[in-house]
C-alpha positions in Angstrom: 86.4 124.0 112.6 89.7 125.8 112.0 92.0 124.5 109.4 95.8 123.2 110.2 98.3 123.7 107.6 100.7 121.3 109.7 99.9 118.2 110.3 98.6 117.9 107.0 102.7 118.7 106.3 103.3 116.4 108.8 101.1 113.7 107.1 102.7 114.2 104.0 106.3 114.0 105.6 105.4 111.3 107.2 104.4 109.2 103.8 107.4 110.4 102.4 109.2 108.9 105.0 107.5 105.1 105.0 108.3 105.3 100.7 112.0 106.5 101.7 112.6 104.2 104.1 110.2 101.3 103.9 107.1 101.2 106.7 109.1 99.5 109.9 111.9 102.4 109.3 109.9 105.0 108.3 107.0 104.6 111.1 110.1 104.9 113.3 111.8 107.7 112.4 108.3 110.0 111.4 107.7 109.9 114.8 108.9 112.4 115.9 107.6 114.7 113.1 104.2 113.1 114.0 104.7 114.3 118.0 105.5 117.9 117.3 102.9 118.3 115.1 100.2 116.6 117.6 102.0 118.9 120.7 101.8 121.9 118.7 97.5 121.5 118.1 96.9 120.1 121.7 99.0 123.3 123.4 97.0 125.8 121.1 93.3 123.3 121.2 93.9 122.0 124.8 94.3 118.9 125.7 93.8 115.4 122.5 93.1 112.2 123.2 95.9 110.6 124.9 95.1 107.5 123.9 95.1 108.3 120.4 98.2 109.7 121.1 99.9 106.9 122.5 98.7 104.9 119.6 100.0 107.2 116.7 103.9 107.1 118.9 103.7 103.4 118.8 101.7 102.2 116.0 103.9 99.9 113.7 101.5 100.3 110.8 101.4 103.2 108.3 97.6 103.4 107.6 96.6 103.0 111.3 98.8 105.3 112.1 97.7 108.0 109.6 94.3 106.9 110.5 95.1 107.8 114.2 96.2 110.9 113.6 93.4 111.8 111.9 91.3 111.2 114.5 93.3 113.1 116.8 93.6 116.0 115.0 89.5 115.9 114.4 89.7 115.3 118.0 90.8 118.9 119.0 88.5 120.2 116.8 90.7 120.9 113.3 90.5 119.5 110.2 93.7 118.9 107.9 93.9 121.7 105.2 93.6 120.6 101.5 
């Protein structure tokens, strides 16, 4: 599995966006952080899950959301770098 320096970054933005501007804002501003990161692994992995996909872009709350991307990102075959 090769490792991905940025959605981990992405991740991390992302949390430092819901404790910036509180879940409801922050879910809704990250993203599109979240969608660049997720287009950047599908174009060089083929294609993810696009219902995992849908759910991280819509997803209201902060741990699902994560939690989705997660899965998406294990889903193309990486794994978050440390």
């Amino acid at each position: 599995m090769a490792t991905a320096p940025r959605p981990r970054l992405a991740l991390e933005h992302y949390h430092g966006l819901i404790g910036l501007y509180g879940a409801a804002g922050g879910v809704r501003h990250a993203r599109k952080h979240l969608a660049s990161a997720m287009e950047d692994l599908a174009g060089a992995s083929g294609d993810g899950d696009p219902a995992l996909r849908t759910r991280v872009l819509t997803g209201e709350d902060p741990t699902a959301v994560s939690d989705d991307f997660n899965r998406y990102v294990d889903s193309l075959g990486w794994e978050l770098a440390a």
